[in-house]
C-alpha positions in Angstrom: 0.0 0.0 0.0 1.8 3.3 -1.0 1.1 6.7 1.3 0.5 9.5 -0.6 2.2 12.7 1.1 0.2 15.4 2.4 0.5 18.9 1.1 1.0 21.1 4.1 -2.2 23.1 5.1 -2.0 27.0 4.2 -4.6 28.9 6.5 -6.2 31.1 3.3 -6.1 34.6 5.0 -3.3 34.6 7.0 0.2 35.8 5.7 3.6 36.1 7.6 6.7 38.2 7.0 10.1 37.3 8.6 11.4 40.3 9.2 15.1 39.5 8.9 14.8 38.1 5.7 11.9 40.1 4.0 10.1 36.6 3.2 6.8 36.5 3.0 5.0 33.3 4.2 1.2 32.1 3.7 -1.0 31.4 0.3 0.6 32.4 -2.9 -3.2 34.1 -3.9 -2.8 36.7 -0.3 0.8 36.8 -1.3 0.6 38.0 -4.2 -3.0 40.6 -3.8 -0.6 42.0 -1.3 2.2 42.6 -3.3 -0.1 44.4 -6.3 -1.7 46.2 -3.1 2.3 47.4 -2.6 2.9 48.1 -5.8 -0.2 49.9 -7.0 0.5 52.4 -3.5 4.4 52.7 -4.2 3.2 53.7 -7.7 0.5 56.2 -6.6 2.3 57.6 -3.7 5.7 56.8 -3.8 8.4 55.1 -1.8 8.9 56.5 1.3 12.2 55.8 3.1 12.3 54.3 6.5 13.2 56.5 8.7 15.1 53.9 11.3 18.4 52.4 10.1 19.0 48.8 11.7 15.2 48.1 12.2 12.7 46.4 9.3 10.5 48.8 7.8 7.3 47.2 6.2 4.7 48.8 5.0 1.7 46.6 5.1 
């Protein structure tokens, strides 16, 4: 009898940044409506720069 392998369950709303890394983790679909979210306000508003210099600056 052969085992299939289970995929590993995503919870559909909920996404995760590491903040060393930048890494986003969670569906690829919230994944990526967040990055067009980013990119559509980066385009309409510009980038604005962070204003601390060793600490992660998200915008989210």
């Amino acid at each position: 009898m052969e085992t299939k392998q289970k995929k590993p369950y995503v919870k559909p709303m909920i996404v995760m940044e590491n903040f060393e890394t930048g890494e986003l983790t969670g569906s690829p679909e919230m994944i990526a409506q967040i990055m067009a979210e980013n990119e559509k306000y980066q385009s309409e508003n510009g980038r604005m720069d962070c204003p601390f210099e060793n600490m992660p600056c998200s915008m989210r």
